[in-house]
Steps between C-alpha positions, in 0.01 A plus 500: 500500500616846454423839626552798327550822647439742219634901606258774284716800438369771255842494330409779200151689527242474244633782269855400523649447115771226644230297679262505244783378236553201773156444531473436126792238469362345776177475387589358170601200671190437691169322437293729282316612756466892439638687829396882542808664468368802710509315806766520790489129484611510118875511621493213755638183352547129650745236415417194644642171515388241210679173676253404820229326459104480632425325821182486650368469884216303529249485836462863599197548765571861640516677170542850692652675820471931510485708813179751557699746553168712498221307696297639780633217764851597430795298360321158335645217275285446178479141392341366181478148377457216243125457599379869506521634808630803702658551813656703760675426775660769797864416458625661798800325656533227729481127431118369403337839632358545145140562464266444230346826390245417240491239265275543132392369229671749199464274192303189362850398394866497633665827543769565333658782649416757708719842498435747726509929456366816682315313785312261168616176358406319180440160441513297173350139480458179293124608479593790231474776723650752688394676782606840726433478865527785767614416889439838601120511511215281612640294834743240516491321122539657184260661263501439182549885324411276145552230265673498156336237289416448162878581397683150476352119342702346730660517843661839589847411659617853570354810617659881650374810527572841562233653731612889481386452157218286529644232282566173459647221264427116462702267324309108402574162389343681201809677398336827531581786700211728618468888644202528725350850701454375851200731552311394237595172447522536140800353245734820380654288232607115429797366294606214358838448597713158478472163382472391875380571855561820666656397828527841648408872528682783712426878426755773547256802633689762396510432108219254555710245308381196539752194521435171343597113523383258250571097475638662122826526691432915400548804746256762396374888588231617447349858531196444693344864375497372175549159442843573333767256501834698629791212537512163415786245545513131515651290785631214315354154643421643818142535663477847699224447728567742799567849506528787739538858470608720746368848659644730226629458144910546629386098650656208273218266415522172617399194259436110605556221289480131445757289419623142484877422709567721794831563340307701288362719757634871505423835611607793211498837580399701212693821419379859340708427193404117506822362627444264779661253794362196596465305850483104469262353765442147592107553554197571283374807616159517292322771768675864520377776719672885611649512854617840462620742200826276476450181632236235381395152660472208228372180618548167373252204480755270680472696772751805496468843572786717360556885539721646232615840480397618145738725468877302638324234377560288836304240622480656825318184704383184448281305728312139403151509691379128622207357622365660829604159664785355292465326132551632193511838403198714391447551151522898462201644241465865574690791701386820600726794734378777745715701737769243524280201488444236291200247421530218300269251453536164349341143407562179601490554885280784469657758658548829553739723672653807603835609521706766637812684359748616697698829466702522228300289307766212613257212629127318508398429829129309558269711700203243470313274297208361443319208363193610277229294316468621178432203257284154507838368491570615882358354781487708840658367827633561833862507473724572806844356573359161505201333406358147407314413203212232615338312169159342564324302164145602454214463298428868370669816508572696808505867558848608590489727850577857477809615679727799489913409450641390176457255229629147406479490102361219301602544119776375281765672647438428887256274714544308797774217539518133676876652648398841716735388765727807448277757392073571537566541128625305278391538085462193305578461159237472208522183421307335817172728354258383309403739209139587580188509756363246182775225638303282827643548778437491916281824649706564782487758845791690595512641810821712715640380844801682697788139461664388240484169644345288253472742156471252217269504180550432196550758163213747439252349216250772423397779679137699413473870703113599481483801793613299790440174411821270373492162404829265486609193386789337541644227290672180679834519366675261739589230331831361483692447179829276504743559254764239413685621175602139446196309552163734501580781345224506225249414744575752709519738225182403410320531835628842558347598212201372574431649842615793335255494225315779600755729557611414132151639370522789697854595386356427134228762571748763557682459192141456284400855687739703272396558244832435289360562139842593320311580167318845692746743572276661790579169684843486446563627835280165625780277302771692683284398793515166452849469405564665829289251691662213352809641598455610809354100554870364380672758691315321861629149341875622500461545152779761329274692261572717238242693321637547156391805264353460181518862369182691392218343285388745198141546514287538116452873606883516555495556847756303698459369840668211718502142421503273786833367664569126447540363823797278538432301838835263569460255792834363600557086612762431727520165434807457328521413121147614495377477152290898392177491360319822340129541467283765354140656544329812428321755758320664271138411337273543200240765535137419695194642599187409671339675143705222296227226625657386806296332752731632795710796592816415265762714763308287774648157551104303562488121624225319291462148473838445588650738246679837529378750320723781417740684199843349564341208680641259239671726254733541702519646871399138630769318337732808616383445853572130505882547457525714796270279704808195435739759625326606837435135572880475513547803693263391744679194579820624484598252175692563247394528111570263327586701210627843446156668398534804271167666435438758221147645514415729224211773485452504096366205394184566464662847246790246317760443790615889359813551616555124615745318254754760472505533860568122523735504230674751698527310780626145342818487663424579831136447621462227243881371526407190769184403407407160440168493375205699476116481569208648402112484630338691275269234295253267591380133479327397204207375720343482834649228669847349400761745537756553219881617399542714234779409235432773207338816411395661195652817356291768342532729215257782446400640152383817387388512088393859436338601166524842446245685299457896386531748759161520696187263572234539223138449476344164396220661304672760308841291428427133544535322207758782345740374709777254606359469847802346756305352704383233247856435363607430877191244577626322176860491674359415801307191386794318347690466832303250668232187459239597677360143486848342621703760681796384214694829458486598146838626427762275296774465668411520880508136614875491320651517891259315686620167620296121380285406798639121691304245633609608844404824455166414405435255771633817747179691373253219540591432835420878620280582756233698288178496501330637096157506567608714800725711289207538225233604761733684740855649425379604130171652591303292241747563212457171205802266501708442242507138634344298739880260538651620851820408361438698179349812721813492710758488240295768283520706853871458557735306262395599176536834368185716461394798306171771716360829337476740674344817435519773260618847556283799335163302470228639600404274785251716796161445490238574206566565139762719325538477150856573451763378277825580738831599324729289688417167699778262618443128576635347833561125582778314675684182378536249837876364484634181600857380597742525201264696298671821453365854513663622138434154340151609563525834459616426171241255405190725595644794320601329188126344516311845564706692232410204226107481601444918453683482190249284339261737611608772288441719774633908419520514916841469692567257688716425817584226739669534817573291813372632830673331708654132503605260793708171432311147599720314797529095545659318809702189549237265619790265609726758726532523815203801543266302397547203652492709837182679403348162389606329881375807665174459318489135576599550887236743570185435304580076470437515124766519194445859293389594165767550304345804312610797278321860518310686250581800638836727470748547796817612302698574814560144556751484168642810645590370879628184293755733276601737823563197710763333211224264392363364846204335498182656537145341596159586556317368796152650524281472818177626343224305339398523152146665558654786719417794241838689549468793299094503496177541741529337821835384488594247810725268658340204702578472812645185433731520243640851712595266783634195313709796239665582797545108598608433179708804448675414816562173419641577166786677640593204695466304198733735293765538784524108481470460083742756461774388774501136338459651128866707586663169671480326174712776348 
C-alpha cells in the first residue's frame, strides 16, 4: 500500500506567461481531458509511481469515525456502519467510561462515509443517497437538514461539502460526480467522469476545488462552481482511495492507496515544482486523517498507527494496537484527529478507540477504548479481565442479555477459540466457519461468568443480530486426524478435506463475489481485486509471490488502462531432490447478469441441489481454489510438499491471456528454468460421471472475408437490380465452405495434415463416459445432430477439424425491416485446428479457395481475406510420466480408470508453458463436469466434483513427485 502526501503550492499565478507555457507541455501529455487553464489549480502537477500494484481490504464494519466538534452535548465520536446506522458516543477519557449518546437509523443501506464540517456532517450510502445532518439543533440526535437523491443509479461511495457555501458534492459507483445546494436539495450539475468508481471526494473551500479518486487509477480537480475540470494526472496502477486536506491551501494533501507487497508501501512528499522524496513503510496505511498543519496520522489495516511529519518526511511514531485483551491486532478502517486526539475505528474485533499525542507530536498513548456493536456480525458481552463462556444446546433461538462492557466478535476474522487459557480473547481463523446461516447447525445460549475456569467452545458457525436477539451455532470440530506420511497420508488428506468441506464453499464464495470480468474495463479494478486476494491467500501459506506486470491493454476508443498482474505464487519443498511442478488458472470470468437468464444471482455463489452456482465456479476460481486448499493441508500439519509448487495465475483469459506469453517467454530461464511439468484445470469431463484426462486440444484460426462495394449503403428499391450487391457474392462464398448436411469442411486441401484415425483411438472414444440423448436434449439446447454415433459426435467435437459461421459484419440485423443494400459486409467464421495441422497450411488453403470461388463470380467488388487471430492445436504424450500420474490420481480417488479424451475447445497457453519450460510436459486435468455451462447462464460446479478436484488435485501431485523421481533415475 502506499500513501501519498501530495504538497499544493501555487507555483506561477494564473496570468503568468512561464506557467502557462508549462501548463501546455504538460497538458499535451495527459488524457484528453480539457483542464481550464484559468484556474490556480492549472499549474499543479503529480508524478506518481507506475510500479505498485492494487490490493484490496476486505471485511470493513465501521466504515466511519469523525469528532462533533459542534454538538450541543460537547465533544462526541460519530460512528457509521456497514448496516446503516449512526452513532455517538462521549469519548471523554478514562478506561470503559464511554457512553452511548444516541444511536439512529440514517440510511436503508450501509453508510459509506460520513465527513463532518461547521457543526453538520454528510453521509453517503449504498442506498443511492446522501444526506446532511445538523447536531446543533433539536436534542440529543441529529436532524436531518435534507437529502440529495435522484443524482446517482447506483451506490454513492463519497460525499463532502462545504457548508459556508451551502454546497455539497457526491461521488457513486455510477462514475458520476454531482454538485448539490444543501438548502434546496436540488442537483447544481452532474458529470460523467471515469471509466470506474469514484472512491473519494474532498473540497478545498477556498477555491471550492473539489478533489477526486477514481478506481481509473486518475487524480482529478474539479471546479465545483462550474463543473470544470482543472488538473488531471494519472497514478499509474495505484488505487487512491483516501484523502485529506488540511485547514488552508499552504497544507500538502495527503493521498491513500492500495497496493500488493508491503515493500511497496511508501510515503512521497510532493514538491511545488513536482520533485519529490519518498518514505518506505512496512504497513498498508489505507485510512489518512490531519493531526495538525504538519503532521498527519495514517493507519494501517494490520493494525498500525503511524504519525509522519509531512514536511521532514519522518515517521515520527509507530504504535501496533491489539485486541483489548490480547490476540491479534485490530484491523484499522478509518481515522479521524481533534485537538491532539485520535479515533480510529476498525473491523474484525470491532473496535474503536481513542488516542492521545503527546507533546511534540513524538508518541500515541491509549486514553480508552471501547467495544461497540455496530454490525449483525458483533455480538454484545460482558467482558472484564476474565470471563467464562458457558454453551448450553437448545431447541430455538435465545435472546442474548443486554449488558454494558465490550464485545467478543463472531465473523471471519475473529470468534471464540477451544484455547482461551492465556487470553479472554482469542480469534479463530476462517476456516472452522461455515459459510452461511443456510448451513444446519446447533442454536446455542451464551452467557458471561467472572473465571476463566472452564472457557471452551468450539469456532463461531453463524451469527444472525435482529435488535437484541442473536442466535449461534457452533460446529463440532473436534475430531482427531492422524497423519502418518508413510502409511495414511491420502486418507488423512482426504478426511481433512472433508470436515473442511464447508469452509471450502465458503472460501469459493469469496472468490465468485468479485466480480472479475476482464473483458469490462469498469471492473478491471475487481480483477486487480482478485489477483490481490489470491495473493494475499499464498502469501498466509509461505508462499513467495510475485505479482508480475503486464503493461497497459489498448482499449477500441484508444484509451489505455492497466492489465492485470500475473501472479507468480512459488511454494518451496524442503525435501531434498524435490522434483517442481507448475500449474496454471485464471481469476478472472466471462461477463454475467441476472438479465442474461440466470436463475440465481451470478456474483452470488447459491447451493441448489447440490450444485454451486456462481461465474468462476467452474471456469475457473474453483479449480484455482483447489491448489491452495493441497497447500494449507500441508501447512496445517506441518508436512512437507511433495513437490516444489510454482503457481502462475493470470487475470486475461477471459480477454486472450494479453500480455501473457511474452511475459512467460521472458521468464524461461529463471521462473521456468526447474520445472518439471506442468498442469492445467481449465476443461471439463466429457460427461457426468467418469472423470477424464485430457491429452490434446484444438487450435483455432479466425477468418475475416470482406467484400467491398461503392462508397455508401444504397436503397433496395431505387438500385436493386442495377447493382453488384456484396452481400450476395459473400453468401455464395460463404456456402462453399462447409456441408451443411455432414459438417465435411469444404475446402481442398484442409485434411492434408490431419493424422489416419487407429483402432485404439477409436475404441478410446467408444469407451467415453457420454451420454447423446443427454447432449441432444441438454448441452445443445435442442440443436439437430449431425449424428446420432457417440463415437462419431465425440470425434466431430474434438479430433477432427471443424469449420462454424459466424456472423456477418454490416448486415442489417435489429428488429423489423430495412431495405438496404449495404456497401461493405465482411463474413466471419473460424477453422477448429487439430495437432499437426498448421495455422499457414490453412491459412493458405482457405485463401487460395475464397480467391478462386469469387472469381467465378465475376464479381466488379474487392475482395479481402484476413486472419483474426490464430492459436496452434497442442497434443500430449499419453505414455509419459504426467499422465500416468494424472491417470493414478484419477484412479486413487474416484476408484474408476479416466476417459482418455481430447477438447474441442482452444487453450493455446498449454503449447506455450511446454516451449518456456524446454519442452516439459504439459497436461490437462479438469475437475468440472461436462454439463457445467462455463461461459453461459447458470454456470456451476457440484459440490461434488469441488471436493473430489481438490482430492484429486492433491493426489496428483503426489503422483507426479513419485512418476517424475523414478522417470529421472532411469536417466
Amino acid at each position: 500500500l502506499v500513501v501519498v502526501i501530495v504538497h499544493v503550492a501555487y507555483s506561477s499565478a494564473p496570468g503568468d506567461g512561464q506557467g502557462r507555457e508549462d501548463q501546455k507541455k504538460q497538458g499535451e501529455k495527459e488524457s484528453q481531458e480539457v483542464l481550464a487553464e484559468d484556474h490556480p489549480w492549472s499549474a499543479f502537477r503529480v508524478a506518481l509511481d507506475h510500479h505498485t500494484t492494487l490490493r484490496v481490504s476486505l471485511g470493513d464494519i465501521i466504515t466511519s469515525v469523525a469528532f462533533l466538534e459542534g454538538s450541543s452535548s460537547g465533544r462526541q465520536l460519530l460512528l457509521a456502519d456497514v448496516d446503516g446506522y449512526l452513532s455517538a458516543l462521549d469519548s471523554r477519557p478514562g478506561p470503559l467510561a464511554w457512553s452511548e449518546d444516541w444511536h439512529c437509523r440514517g440510511h436503508e443501506g450501509g453508510i459509506n462515509e460520513a465527513p463532518l464540517e461547521d457543526g453538520h456532517f454528510l453521509t453517503c450510502s449504498i442506498d443511492k443517497t446522501a444526506a446532511v445532518w445538523s447536531t446543533t439543533i433539536g436534542g440529543r440526535e441529529p436532524v436531518e437538514v435534507g437529502t440529495l437523491t435522484g443524482g446517482h443509479d447506483r451506490s454513492v461511495a463519497s460525499v463532502a461539502g462545504c457548508l459556508r457555501r451551502r454546497l455539497a458534492v457526491t461521488g457513486g459507483r455510477d462514475c458520476r460526480v454531482c454538485s448539490w445546494d444543501i438548502d434546496t436539495q436540488q442537483r447544481i450539475s452532474s458529470t460523467w467522469t471515469s471509466r470506474n468508481v469514484v472512491t473519494r471526494l474532498r473540497i478545498l473551500p477556498e477555491s471550492l476545488s473539489v478533489i477526486q479518486l477514481s478506481e481509473d487509477l486518475q487524480f482529478r480537480v474539479w471546479d465545483m462552481r462550474t463543473a470544470a475540470l482543472v488538473h488531471s494526472a494519472p497514478c499509474g496502477p495505484d488505487q487512491l482511495v483516501s484523502c485529506a486536506v488540511g485547514r488552508d491551501a499552504t497544507c500538502p494533501i495527503i493521498c491513500g492507496s492500495k497496493g500488493f507487497t508491503p515493500s511497496q508501501c511508501r510515503v512521497k512528499v510532493f514538491e511545488p515544482r513536482c520533485s519529490w522524496k519518498e518514505l518506505v513503510s512496512s504497513s498498508e496505511h489505507p485510512c489518512i486523517s490531519y493531526l495538525s498543519d504538519r503532521v498527519a496520522v495514517a493507519v494501517s489495516k494490520g493494525g498500525e498507527v503511524a504519525l509522519i511529519d509531512s514536511a521532514t518526511l519522518e515517521l515520527v511514531s509507530r504504535s501496533t494496537l491489539a485486541c483489548s485483551a490480547g490476540g491479534a491486532p485490530q484491523a484499522l478502517t478509518s481515522v479521524d484527529c481533534c485537538d491532539g486526539m485520535v479515533a480510529v475505528g476498525g473491523a474484525g474485533v470491532f473496535k474503536v478507540r481513542v488516542m492521545a499525542v503527546q507533546a511534540g507530536g513524538r508518541a500515541i498513548e491509549p486514553m480508552g477504548e471501547r467495544m461497540m456493536l455496530v454490525s449483525a456480525n458483533c455480538i454484545e458481552v460482558v467482558m472484564s479481565e476474565e470471563f467464562t463462556l458457558n454453551i448450553e444446546e437448545s431447541n430455538a433461538p435465545h435472546a442474548l442479555p443486554k449488558v454494558d462492557y465490550g464485545a467478543v466478535p463472531a465473523s471471519a476474522t475473529g470468534g471464540f477459540s477451544s484455547n482461551l487459557a492465556s487470553s479472554p480473547y482469542h480469534p479463530v481463523t476462517p476456516q472452522n466457519l461455515l459459510p452461511s446461516p443456510s448451513i444446519p447447525y446447533k442454536p446455542m445460549t451464551v452467557q458471561m461468568q467472572q473465571d476463566l475456569s472452564s472457557a471452551e467452545c468450539d469456532a463461531v458457525a453463524s451469527v444472525q443480530t435482529m435488535a437484541d436477539e442473536c442466535e449461534l451455532g457452533f460446529r463440532e470440530t473436534n475430531q482427531s486426524i492422524t497423519v502418518d506420511p508413510a502409511k495414511d497420508l491420502y486418507k488423512a488428506m482426504y478426511e481433512w478435506i472433508d470436515l473442511n468441506q464447508n469452509v471450502f464453499v465458503s472460501r469459493l464464495a469469496e472468490a465468485v463475489a468479485i466480480p472479475s470480468v476482464s473483458g469490462d474495463p469498469t471492473l478491471r479494478p475487481r480483477v486487480l481485486q482478485t489477483v490481490a486476494w489470491a495473493t494475499k491467500w499464498c502469501e498466509s501459506l509461505g508462499a513467495v509471490t510475485e505479482p508480475v506486470d503486464l503493461g497497459l491493454q489498448t482499449l477500441p476508443d484508444g484509451s489505455r488502462i492497466v492489465r492485470p498482474p500475473a501472479l507468480f505464487a512459488t511454494f518451496e519443498s524442503t525435501l531434498p531432490a524435490a522434483p517442481t511442478l507448475c500449474v496454471y488458472g485464471h481469476l478472472d470470468v466471462q461477463p454475467a447478469s441476472k438479465e442474461d437468464g440466470w436463475d440465481t444471482e451470478p456474483f452470488q455463489l447459491t447451493e441448489k441441489d447440490g450444485n454451486l452456482y456462481g461465474r468462476g465456479a467452474t471456469d475457473d476460481k474453483g479449480p484455482v481454489l483447489c491448489w491452495l486448499w493441497f497447500v494449507e493441508f500441508h501447512r496445517k500439519f506441518n508436512l512437507p510438499l511433495p513437490c516444489n509448487l510454482k503457481c502462475v495465475f493470470e487475470g486475461m483469459e477471459e480477454s486472450g491471456s494479453e500480455g501473457l506469453e511474452e511475459c512467460l517467454k521472458s521468464v524461461s530461464e529463471t521462473f521456468f528454468h526447474d520445472v518439471d511439468g506442468i498442469c492445467i484445470s481449465d476443461n471439463y469431463w466429457m460427461g457426468l460421471e467418469r472423470p477424464c484426462v485430457t491429452w490434446g486440444i484444438r487450435g483455432n484460426v479466425y477468418f475475416a472475408v470482406e467484400v467491398r462495394g461503392g462508397t455508401k449503403d444504397l436503397h433496395s428499391g431505387a438500385h436493386g437490380g442495377a447493382v453488384q450487391e456484396p452481400m450476395t457474392d459473400l453468401i455464395k462464398i460463404m456456402s462453399t465452405l462447409v456441408d451443411s448436411a455432414t459438417g465435411k469442411i469444404l475446402v481442398p486441401g484442409i485434411y492434408d495434415e490431419v493424422d489416419e484415425l487407429t483402432e485404439e483411438e477409436k475404441e478410446r472414444y467408444e469407451r467415453c463416459d457420454f451420454d447423446v440423448a443427454s447432449y441432444a436434449n441438454e448441452d445443445t439446447g435442442g440443436m439437430p445432430l449431425l449424428s446420432q454415433d457417440k463415437a462419431t459426435i465425440l470425434m466431430a467435437r474434438s479430433r477432427y477439424p471443424t469449420l462454424s459461421l459466424h456472423g456477418i459484419e454490416g448486415a442489417f440485423a435489429g428488429a423489423g425491416a430495412k431495405t438496404v443494400i449495404p456497401r461493405t459486409v465482411v463474413g466471419k467464421f473460424s477453422i477448429r485446428t487439430v495437432p499437426h495441422m498448421t495455422i499457414d497450411h490453412v491459412a493458405e488453403c482457405v485463401k487460395r479457395h475464397v480467391v478462386k470461388v469469387f472469381d467465378t463470380l465475376g464479381s466488379k467488388n474487392r475482395l479481402k481475406v484476413n486472419v483474426i487471430h490464430a492459436g496452434k492445436p497442442w497434443v500430449g504424450d499419453l505414455n509419459g510420466y504426467n499422465y500416468r500420474a494424472a491417470a493414478a490420481a484419477t484412479k486413487q480417488v474416484w476408484g474408476v480408470e479416466p476417459d482418455y479424451t481430447r477438447e474441442g475447445g482452444s487453450i493455446p497457453i498449454t503449447l506455450t508453458f511446454e516451449e518456456v519450460s524446454g519442452g516439459k510436459p504439459a497436461i490437462l486435468l479438469p475437475i468440472g463436469q461436462g454439463n457445467d455451462g462455463a461461459h453461459s447462464q447458470n454456470e456451476k460446479i457440484s459440490r461434488r466434483n469441488y471436493i473430489m478436484g481438490a482430492k484429486t488435485l492433491g493426489t496428483y501431485v503426489y503422483e507426479f513427485s513419485r512418476m517424475t523421481q523414478e522417470e529421472k533415475a532411469k536417466h
